[in-house]
C-alpha positions as CSV (number, residue, x, y, z in Angstrom):
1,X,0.0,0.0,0.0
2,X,1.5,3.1,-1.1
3,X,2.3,5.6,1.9
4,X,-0.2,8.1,1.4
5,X,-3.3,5.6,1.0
6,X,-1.8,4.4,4.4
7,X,-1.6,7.8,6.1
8,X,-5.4,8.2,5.0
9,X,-6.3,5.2,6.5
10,X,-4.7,5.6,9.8
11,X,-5.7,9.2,10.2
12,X,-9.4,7.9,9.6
13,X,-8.9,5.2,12.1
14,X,-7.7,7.7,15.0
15,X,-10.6,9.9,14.1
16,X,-13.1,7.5,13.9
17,X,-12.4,5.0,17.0
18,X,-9.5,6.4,18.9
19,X,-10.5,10.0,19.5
20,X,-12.9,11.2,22.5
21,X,-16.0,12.6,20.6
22,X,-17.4,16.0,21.2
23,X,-19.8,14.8,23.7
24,X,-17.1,13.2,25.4
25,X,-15.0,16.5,25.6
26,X,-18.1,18.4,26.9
27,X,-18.5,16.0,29.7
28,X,-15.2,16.7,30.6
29,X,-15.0,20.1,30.6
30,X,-18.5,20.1,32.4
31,X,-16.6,18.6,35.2
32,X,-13.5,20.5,35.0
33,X,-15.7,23.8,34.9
34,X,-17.8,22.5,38.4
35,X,-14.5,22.3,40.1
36,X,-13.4,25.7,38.6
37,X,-16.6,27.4,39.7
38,X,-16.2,26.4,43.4
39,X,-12.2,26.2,44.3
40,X,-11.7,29.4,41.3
41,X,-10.5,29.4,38.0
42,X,-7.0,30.9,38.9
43,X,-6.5,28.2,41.9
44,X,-7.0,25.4,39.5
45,X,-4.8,23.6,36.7
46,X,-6.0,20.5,34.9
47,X,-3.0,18.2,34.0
48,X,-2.5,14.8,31.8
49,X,-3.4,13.8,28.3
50,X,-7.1,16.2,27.9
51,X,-5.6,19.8,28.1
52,X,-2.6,18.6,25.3
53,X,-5.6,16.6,23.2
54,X,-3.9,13.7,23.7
55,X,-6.2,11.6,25.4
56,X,-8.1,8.4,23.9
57,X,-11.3,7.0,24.3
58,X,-12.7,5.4,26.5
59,X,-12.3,8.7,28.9
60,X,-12.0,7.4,32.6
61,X,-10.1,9.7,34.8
62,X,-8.5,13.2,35.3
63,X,-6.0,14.9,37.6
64,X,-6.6,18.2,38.7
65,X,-4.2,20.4,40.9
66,X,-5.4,22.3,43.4
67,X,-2.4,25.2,44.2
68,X,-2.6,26.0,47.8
69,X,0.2,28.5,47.8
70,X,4.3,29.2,47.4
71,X,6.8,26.8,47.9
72,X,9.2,29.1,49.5
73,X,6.3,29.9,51.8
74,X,5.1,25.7,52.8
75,X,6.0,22.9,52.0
76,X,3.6,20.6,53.6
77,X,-0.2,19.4,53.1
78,X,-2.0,21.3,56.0
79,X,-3.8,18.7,58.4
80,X,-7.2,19.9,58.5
81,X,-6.8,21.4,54.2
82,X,-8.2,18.4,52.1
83,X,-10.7,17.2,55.0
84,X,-12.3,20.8,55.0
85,X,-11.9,20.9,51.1
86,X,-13.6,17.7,51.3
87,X,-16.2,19.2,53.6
88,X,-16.7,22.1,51.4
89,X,-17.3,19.9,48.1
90,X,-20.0,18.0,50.6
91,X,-21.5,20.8,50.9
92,X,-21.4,23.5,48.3
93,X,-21.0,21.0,44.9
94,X,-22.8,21.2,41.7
95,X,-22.8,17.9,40.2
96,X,-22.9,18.6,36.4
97,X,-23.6,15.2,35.7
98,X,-26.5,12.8,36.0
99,X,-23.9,10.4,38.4
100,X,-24.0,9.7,41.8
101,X,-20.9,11.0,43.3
102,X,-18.6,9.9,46.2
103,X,-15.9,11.9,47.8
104,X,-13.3,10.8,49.5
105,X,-10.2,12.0,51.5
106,X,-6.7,10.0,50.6
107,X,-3.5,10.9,52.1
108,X,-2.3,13.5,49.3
109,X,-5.5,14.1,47.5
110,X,-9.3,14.1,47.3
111,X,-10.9,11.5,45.3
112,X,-14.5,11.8,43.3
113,X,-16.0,8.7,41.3
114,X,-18.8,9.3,39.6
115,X,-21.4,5.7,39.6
116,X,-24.1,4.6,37.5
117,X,-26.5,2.8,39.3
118,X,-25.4,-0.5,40.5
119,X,-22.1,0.8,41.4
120,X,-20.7,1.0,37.7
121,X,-18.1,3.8,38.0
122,X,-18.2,6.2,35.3
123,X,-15.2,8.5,35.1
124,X,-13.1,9.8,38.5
125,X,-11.1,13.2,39.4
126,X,-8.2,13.3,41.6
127,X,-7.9,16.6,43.2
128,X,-3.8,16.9,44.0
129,X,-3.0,19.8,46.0
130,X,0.2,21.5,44.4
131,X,2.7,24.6,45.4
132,X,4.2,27.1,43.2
133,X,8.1,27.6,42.8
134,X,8.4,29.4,39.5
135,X,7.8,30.0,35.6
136,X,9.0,27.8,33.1
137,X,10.4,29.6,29.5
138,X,6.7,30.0,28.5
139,X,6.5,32.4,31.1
140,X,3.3,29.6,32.5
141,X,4.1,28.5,36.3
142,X,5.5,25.0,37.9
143,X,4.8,23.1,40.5
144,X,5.7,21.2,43.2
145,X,3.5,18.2,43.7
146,X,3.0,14.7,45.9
147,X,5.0,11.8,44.6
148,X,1.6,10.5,44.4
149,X,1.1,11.8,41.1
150,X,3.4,9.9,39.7
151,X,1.6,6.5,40.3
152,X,-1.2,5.1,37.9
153,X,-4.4,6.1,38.6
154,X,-6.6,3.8,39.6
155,X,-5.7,0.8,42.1
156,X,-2.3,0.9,41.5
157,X,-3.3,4.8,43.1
158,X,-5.5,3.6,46.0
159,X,-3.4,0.7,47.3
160,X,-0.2,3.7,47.5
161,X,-2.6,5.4,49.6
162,X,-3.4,2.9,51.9
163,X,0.2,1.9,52.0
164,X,1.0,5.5,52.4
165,X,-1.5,5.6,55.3
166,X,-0.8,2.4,57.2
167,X,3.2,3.1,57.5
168,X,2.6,7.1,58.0
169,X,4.9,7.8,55.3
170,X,5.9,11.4,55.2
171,X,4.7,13.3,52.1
172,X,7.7,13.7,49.3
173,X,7.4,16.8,47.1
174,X,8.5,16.1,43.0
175,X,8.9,19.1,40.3
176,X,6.5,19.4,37.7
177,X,5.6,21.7,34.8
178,X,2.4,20.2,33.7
179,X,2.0,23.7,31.9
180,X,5.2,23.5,29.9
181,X,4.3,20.1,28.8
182,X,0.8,21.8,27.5
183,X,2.5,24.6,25.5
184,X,4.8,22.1,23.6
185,X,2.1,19.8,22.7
186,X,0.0,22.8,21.6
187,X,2.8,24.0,19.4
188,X,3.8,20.6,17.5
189,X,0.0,20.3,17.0
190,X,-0.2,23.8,15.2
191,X,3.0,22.8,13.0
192,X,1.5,19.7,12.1
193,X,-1.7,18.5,13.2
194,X,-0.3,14.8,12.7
195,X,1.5,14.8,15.6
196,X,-1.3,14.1,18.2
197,X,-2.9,11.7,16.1
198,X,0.2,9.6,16.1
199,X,0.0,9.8,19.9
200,X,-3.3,9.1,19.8
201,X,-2.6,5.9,17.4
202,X,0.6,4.3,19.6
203,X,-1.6,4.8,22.7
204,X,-4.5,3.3,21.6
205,X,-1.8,0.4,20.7
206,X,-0.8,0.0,24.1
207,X,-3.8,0.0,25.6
208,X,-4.6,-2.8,23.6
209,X,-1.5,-4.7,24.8
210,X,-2.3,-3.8,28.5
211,X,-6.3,-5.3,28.1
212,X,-4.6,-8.5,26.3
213,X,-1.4,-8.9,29.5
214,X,-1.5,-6.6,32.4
215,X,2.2,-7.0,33.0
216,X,2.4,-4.4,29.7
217,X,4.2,-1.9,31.3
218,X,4.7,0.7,28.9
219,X,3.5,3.9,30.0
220,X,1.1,6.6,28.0
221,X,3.2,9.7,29.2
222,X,6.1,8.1,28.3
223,X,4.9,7.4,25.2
224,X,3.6,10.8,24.3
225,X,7.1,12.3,24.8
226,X,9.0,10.5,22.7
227,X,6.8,11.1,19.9
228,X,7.1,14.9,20.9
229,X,11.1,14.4,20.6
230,X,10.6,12.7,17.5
231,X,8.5,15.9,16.0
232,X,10.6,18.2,18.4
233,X,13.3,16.9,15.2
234,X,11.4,17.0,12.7
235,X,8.1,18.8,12.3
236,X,7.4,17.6,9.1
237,X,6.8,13.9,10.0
238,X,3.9,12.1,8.0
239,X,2.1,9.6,10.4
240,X,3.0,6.6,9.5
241,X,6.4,7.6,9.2
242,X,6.6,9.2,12.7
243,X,4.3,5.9,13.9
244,X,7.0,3.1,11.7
245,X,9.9,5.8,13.7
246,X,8.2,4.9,16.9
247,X,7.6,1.6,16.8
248,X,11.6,0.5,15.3
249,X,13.4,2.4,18.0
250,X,11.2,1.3,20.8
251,X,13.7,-1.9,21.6
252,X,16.3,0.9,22.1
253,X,14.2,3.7,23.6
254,X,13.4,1.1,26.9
255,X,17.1,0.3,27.1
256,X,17.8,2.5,29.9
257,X,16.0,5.8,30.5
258,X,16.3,8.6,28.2
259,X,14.4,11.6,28.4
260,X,14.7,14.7,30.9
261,X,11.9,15.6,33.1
262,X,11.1,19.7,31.9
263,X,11.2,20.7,35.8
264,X,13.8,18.7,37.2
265,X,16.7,18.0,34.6
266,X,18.6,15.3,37.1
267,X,15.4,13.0,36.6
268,X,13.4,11.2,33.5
269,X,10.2,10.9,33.3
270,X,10.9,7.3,32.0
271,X,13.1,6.2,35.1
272,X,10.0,3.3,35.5
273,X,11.7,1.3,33.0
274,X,15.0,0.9,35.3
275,X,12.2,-1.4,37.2
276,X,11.2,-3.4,34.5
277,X,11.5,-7.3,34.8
278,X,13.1,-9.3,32.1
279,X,9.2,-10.7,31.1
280,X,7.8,-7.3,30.6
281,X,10.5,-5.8,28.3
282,X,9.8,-9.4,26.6
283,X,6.3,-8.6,26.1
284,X,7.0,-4.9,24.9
285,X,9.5,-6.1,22.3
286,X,7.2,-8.7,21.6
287,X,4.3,-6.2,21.1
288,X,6.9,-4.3,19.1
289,X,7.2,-7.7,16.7
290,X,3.7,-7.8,16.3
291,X,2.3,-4.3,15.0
292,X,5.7,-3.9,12.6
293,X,4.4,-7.4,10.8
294,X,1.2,-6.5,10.6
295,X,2.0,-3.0,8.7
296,X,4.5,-5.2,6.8
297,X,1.9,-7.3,5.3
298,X,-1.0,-4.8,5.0
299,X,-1.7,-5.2,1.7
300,X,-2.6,-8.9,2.9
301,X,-4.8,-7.4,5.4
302,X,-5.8,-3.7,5.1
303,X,-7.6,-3.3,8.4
304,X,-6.0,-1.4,10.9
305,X,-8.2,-2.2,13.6
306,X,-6.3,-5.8,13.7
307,X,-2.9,-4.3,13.2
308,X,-3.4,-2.3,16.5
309,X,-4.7,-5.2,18.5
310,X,-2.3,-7.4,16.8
311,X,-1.3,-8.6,20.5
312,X,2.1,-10.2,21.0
313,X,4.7,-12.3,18.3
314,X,7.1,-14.8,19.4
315,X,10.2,-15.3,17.3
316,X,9.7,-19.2,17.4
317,X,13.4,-18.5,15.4
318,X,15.1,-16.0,17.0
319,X,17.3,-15.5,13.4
320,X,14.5,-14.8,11.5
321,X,14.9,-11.3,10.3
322,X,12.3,-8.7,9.4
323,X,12.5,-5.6,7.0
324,X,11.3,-3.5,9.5
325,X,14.3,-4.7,11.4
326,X,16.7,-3.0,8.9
327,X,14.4,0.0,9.6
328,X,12.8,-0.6,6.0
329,X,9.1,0.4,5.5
330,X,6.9,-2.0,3.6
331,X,4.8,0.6,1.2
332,X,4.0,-1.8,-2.0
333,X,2.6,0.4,-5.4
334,X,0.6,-2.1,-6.6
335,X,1.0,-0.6,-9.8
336,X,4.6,-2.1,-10.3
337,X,4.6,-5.5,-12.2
338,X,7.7,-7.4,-10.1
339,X,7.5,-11.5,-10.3
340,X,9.8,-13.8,-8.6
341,X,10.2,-17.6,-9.5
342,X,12.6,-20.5,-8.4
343,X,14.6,-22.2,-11.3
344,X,15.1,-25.9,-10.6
345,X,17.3,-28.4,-12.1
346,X,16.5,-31.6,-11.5
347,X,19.3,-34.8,-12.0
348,X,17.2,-37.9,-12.7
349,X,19.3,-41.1,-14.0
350,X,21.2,-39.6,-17.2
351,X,18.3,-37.1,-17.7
352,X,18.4,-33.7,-16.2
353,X,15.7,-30.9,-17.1
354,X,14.4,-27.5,-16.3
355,X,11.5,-26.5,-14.6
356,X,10.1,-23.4,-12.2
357,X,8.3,-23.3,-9.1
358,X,5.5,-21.7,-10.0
359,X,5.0,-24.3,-13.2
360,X,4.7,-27.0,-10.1
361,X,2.8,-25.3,-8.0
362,X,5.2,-25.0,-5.6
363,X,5.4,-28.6,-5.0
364,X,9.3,-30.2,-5.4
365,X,10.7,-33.2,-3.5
366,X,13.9,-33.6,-1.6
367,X,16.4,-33.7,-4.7
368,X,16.4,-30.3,-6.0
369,X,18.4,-27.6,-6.8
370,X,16.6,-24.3,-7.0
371,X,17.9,-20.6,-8.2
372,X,15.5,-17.8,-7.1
373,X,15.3,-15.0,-10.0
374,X,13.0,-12.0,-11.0
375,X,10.9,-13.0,-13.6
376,X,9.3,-9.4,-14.0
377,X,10.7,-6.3,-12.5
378,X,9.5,-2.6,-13.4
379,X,10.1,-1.6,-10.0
380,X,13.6,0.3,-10.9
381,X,14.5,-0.5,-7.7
382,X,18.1,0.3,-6.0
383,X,18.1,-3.4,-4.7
384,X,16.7,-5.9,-4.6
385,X,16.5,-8.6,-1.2
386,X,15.5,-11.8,-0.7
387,X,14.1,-14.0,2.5
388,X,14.7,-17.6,2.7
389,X,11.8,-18.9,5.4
390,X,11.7,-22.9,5.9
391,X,9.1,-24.8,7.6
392,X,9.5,-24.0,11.5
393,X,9.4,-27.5,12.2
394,X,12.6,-27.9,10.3
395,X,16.0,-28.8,11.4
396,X,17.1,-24.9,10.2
397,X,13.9,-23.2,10.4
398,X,16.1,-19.8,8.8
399,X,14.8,-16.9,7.7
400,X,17.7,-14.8,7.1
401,X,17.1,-11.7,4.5
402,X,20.3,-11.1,1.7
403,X,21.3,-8.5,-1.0
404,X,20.7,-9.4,-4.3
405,X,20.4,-13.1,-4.3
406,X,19.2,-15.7,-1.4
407,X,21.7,-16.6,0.9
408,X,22.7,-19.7,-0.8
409,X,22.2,-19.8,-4.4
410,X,21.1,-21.6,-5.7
411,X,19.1,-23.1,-3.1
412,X,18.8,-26.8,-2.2
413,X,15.5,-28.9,-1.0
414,X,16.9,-30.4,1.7
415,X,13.8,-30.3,4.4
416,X,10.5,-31.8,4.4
417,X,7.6,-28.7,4.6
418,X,5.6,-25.5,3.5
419,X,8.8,-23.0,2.8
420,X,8.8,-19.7,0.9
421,X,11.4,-17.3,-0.7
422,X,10.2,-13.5,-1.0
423,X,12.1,-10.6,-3.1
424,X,11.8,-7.2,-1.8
425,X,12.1,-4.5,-4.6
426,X,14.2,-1.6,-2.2
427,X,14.3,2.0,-3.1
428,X,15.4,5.1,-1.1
429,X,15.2,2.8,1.7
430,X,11.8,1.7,0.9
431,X,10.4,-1.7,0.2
432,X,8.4,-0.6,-3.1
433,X,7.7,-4.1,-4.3
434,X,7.7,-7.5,-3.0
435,X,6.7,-11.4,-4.4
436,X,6.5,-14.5,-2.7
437,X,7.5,-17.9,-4.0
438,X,5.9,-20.7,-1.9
439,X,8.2,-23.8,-1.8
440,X,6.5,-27.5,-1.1
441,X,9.0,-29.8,0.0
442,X,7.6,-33.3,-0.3
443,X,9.9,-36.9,0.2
């Protein structure tokens, strides 16, 4: 599929399934604006993925700092602050929604779920008191805030607390400058409006990966900034460029951590990964494996929706190589008439003749010789590459991807099984044109 049939259809898809609708947005903001209209406007800042128009559906939580004053003036959570804020909200809160709502106090914030009946939550706000300590190049203020807010919302959020609680853990104050991290986003996204749709796209990939195996670590914010360093390069991405960029450096992006908090240069926001087991850097990589095949062989199945909830790939040969490991894109132009075959010579008694693969169907036995040619090519390419693949229930399962001719050539029919040899028509880096030759190896 040519690359800008592929950018149409991934822009559509983020539109269509990833993004929060309007009414979506409005319900959010509906709740943002009741907590405006009773702490004030000026006393409030909402954080995360909906103020940069990053967020994906389904919508389930926000954060919301409260700023109740200067650093240099406190630097500690008042006793009695969130239980009379909590009091207050009791007391004096318009509900905007049609949800039951239940406050409660945690150690460093105030929590509100909204339920359904039956006890179905809805959506949740944690209000995270924060302090002031400066202005950021954008002229916009930072913050310091609990350590809290670096934890997953959620359960992984409520057990901290009751940890917190239980061993009377003091409170520990992080830098944060949720308002620089705004004004970046907002300026990629006026540059080029791809940018948070390819945020969108990769989160909505991860999600998928954390519903399939909750031990998928990979975090969204984490996420979102290296796609902003990526576009922070180069403006001009295309999505599916910036999304194929994403996806083949990911190995190396979780290798160790890599990118500076804004408010505190001695940290990274992706420190997490230090703490990953061996397992969960499996599953990422293996996650990795999975999406790059399936936008390799798109044109066998154009749907995007399964490439994104392509789950997890194995390497059942850990020497089988990929194009996308080369850092090649796979963007066929159908248009370009390039054929493959397999030449055999066969030695019977005295006799010896000439036949291809294709004229057989595919279908040889174990005394064959074969040379793998291009048959057609208009594709002008630079190179060309081919893949050897046995059977993986062969003694040398392969896999192995050479310049200009397969890796042994010719070829010999040595194992029993369903085999293939594909040519890869490269140019500027680009996989333009590709054939397969399937290979039946009977006794």
């Amino acid at each position: 599929m040519k690359k800008n049939e592929l950018n149409v259809l991934i822009r559509e898809f983020v539109k269509d399934v990833l993004s929060p609708t309007q009414k979506d947005n409005q319900f959010v903001s509906k709740i943002y604006k009741s907590f405006n209209d009773l702490l004030g406007p000026n006393n409030c800042v909402q954080i995360g993925s909906y103020p940069r128009y990053t967020a994906v559906k389904p919508l389930h939580d926000l954060d919301i700092l409260y700023i109740i004053g200067d650093w240099k003036a406190k630097n500690e959570i008042p006793e009695k602050l969130l239980y009379d804020l909590a009091d207050k909200f009791n007391k004096e809160y318009e509900n905007p929604t049609g949800y039951e709502i239940k406050i409660a106090v945690q150690t460093h914030s105030i929590s509100f779920r909204y339920f359904k009946k039956n006890d179905i939550e809805v959506f949740a706000v944690d209000l995270v008191p924060a302090l002031s300590f400066g202005l950021n190049e954008f002229n916009r203020k930072m913050f310091y805030v609990p350590e809290i807010i670096k934890q997953r919302r959620g359960n992984a959020r409520t057990e901290f607390y009751k940890e917190s609680s239980k061993l009377k853990r003091e409170i520990v104050w992080i830098k944060t400058d949720p308002l620089g991290y705004i004004e970046v986003a907002s300026k990629l996204n006026k540059k080029n409006s791809d940018f948070r749709k390819v945020v969108k796209f990769v989160k909505g990939w991860k999600n998928s990966c954390k519903e399939s195996n909750d031990e998928f670590k990979l975090k969204s914010f984490h996420i979102e900034q290296i796609v902003t360093r990526d576009y922070q390069s180069n403006e001009s991405l295309e999505i599916f460029d910036a999304v194929f960029k994403f996806f083949t450096e990911l190995k190396q992006n979780i290798l160790k951590p890599n990118i500076p908090d804004r408010a505190n240069k001695d940290r990274f926001i992706d420190d997490y990964i230090n703490n990953l087991t061996h397992y969960q850097r499996t599953l990422i990589n293996q996650a990795v494996d999975a999406i790059l095949i399936g936008f390799e062989r798109i044109d066998d199945c154009p749907d995007v929706d399964k490439i994104i909830n392509s789950g997890f790939y194995k390497r059942i040969n850990p020497d089988e190589v990929y194009l996308f490991d080369q850092k090649i894109p796979t963007l066929i132009d159908s248009d370009i008439a390039f054929e493959a075959d397999g030449f055999i010579e066969k030695q019977n008694g005295f006799r010896a003749y000439v036949a291809t693969i294709k004229e057989l169907s595919g279908i040889v036995d174990t005394r064959n010789s074969i040379k793998f040619k291009l048959t057609v090519d208009e594709s002008k390419s630079d190179l060309i590459k081919w893949k050897v693949k046995n059977d993986n229930s062969s003694p040398r399962p392969r896999g192995e991807i050479s310049d200009n001719h397969t890796l042994q050539n010719p070829e010999t029919t040595a194992y029993v099984g369903n085999h293939f040899v594909e040519a890869y028509g490269i140019k500027n880096n680009i996989c333009i044109a590709k054939n397969r030759v399937s290979v039946i190896v009977r006794k």
